[in-house]
C-alpha positions in Angstrom: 86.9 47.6 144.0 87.4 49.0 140.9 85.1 48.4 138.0 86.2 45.5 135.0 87.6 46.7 131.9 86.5 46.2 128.8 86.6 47.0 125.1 84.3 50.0 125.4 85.8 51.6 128.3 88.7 53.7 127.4 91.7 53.9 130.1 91.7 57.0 132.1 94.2 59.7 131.2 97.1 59.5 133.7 97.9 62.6 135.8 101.3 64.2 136.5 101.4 66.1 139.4 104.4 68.5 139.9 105.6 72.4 140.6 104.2 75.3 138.9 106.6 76.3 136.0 107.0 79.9 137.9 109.2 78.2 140.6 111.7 78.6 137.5 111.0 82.5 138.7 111.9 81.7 142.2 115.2 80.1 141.0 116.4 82.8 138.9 115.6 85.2 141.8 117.9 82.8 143.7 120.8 83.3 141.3 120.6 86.6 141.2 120.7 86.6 145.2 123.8 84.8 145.0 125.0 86.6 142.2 126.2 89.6 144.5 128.2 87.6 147.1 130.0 85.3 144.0 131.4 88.3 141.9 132.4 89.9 145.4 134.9 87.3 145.9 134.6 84.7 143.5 137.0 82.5 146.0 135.0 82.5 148.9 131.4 82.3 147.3 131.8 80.5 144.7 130.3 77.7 146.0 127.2 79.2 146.0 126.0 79.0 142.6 125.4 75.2 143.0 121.8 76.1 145.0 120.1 77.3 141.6 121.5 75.3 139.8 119.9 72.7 142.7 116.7 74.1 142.9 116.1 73.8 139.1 116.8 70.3 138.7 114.5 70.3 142.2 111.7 71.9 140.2 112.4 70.1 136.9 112.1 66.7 138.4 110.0 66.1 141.1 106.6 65.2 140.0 104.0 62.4 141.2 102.4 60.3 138.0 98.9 58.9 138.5 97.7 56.1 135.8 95.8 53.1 135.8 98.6 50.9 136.8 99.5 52.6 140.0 101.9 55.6 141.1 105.2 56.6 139.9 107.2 58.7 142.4 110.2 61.0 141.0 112.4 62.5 143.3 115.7 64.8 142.6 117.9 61.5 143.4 115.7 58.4 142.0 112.2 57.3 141.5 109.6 54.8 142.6 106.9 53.0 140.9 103.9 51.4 143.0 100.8 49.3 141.5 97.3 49.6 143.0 97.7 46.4 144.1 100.1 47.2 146.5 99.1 50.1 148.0 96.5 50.2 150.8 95.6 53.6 151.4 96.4 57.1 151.2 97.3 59.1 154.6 97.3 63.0 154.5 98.9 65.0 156.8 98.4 68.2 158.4 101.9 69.3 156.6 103.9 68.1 154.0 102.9 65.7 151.0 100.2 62.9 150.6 101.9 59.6 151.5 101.2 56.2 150.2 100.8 53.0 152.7 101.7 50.0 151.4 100.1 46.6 152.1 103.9 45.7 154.2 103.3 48.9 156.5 106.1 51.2 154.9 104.7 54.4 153.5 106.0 56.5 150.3 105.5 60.1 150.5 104.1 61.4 147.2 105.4 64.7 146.0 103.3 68.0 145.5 100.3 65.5 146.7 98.0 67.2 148.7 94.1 66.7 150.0 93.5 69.3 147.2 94.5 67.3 144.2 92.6 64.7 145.3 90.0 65.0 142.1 92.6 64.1 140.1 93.9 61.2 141.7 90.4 60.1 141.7 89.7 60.5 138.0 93.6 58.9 137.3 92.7 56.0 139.5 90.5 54.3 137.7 87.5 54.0 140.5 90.1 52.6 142.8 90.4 55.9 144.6 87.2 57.8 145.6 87.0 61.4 145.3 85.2 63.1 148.5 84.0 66.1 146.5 81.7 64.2 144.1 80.8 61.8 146.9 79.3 64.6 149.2 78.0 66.6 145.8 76.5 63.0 144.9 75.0 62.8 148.4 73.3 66.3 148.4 71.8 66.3 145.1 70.0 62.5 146.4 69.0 64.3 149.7 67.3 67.3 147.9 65.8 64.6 145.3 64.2 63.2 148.7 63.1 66.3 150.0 61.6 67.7 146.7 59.5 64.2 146.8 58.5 63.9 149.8 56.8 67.6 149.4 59.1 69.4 151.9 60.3 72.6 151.1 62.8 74.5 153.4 61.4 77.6 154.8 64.3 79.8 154.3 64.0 78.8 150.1 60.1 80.3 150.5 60.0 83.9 150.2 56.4 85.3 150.9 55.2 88.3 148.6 51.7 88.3 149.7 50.6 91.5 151.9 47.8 91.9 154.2 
């Protein structure tokens, strides 16, 4: 459950998640490919100057925003927005994008989401998504609090520099 607004708690910054700028790289690489086979025989190949032209609107578009509210999904042909209150999870598979399930049982894959990026969502979220990293940090700094109190010191920490 995330925790009640009020006045002196700001809203967290929204996130976008989307493609590194240098897929523009990639793309111009791509036109020049395609170059070769177009002034060849303009006729035949000409067709083939629609994929760079493609893959930058791909690059320029698709994006994943994270803000308090809930998710908005952008995808080359239309977008998607989904409150918190709606979604019930997040599901990661072992390829391919995070995906969204919704409290009906549909899912909505989340673009350039992955396990990685989770932080982010985390921070976005507004408490309503935990973040696994400062969980398990969060854990190990209480267990070593325990262990420093209770007087137990791991062996392998010791080093011994007296000689006999």
């Amino acid at each position: 459950m995330p925790p009640e607004p009020s006045s002196h708690t700001a809203n967290p910054p929204s996130q976008i998640i989307r493609i590194s700028p240098l897929a523009y790289l990639g793309c111009a690489f791509l036109l020049f490919a395609v170059s070769f086979p177009v002034f060849g025989w303009p006729a035949a190949f000409g067709w083939l100057l629609i994929a760079p032209i493609i893959a930058v609107a791909w690059v320029a578009r698709v994006r994943t925003t994270i803000t308090s509210d809930g998710l908005t999904v952008r995808r080359l042909i239309g977008s998607r927005s989904v409150t918190w209150s709606q979604i019930t999870g997040l599901r990661f598979p072992k390829r391919g994008w995070a995906r969204a399930t919704l409290a009906d049982g549909s899912e909505v894959s989340l673009p350039m989401v992955t396990f990685d990026r989770l932080p982010q969502i985390a921070a976005a979220s507004g408490g309503r998504i935990t973040d696994p990293y400062a969980a398990a940090a969060a854990a190990e700094s209480v267990h070593e609090a325990d262990s420093e109190s209770n007087g137990d010191h791991p062996a392998d920490d010791e080093t011994n520099t007296d000689e006999r």
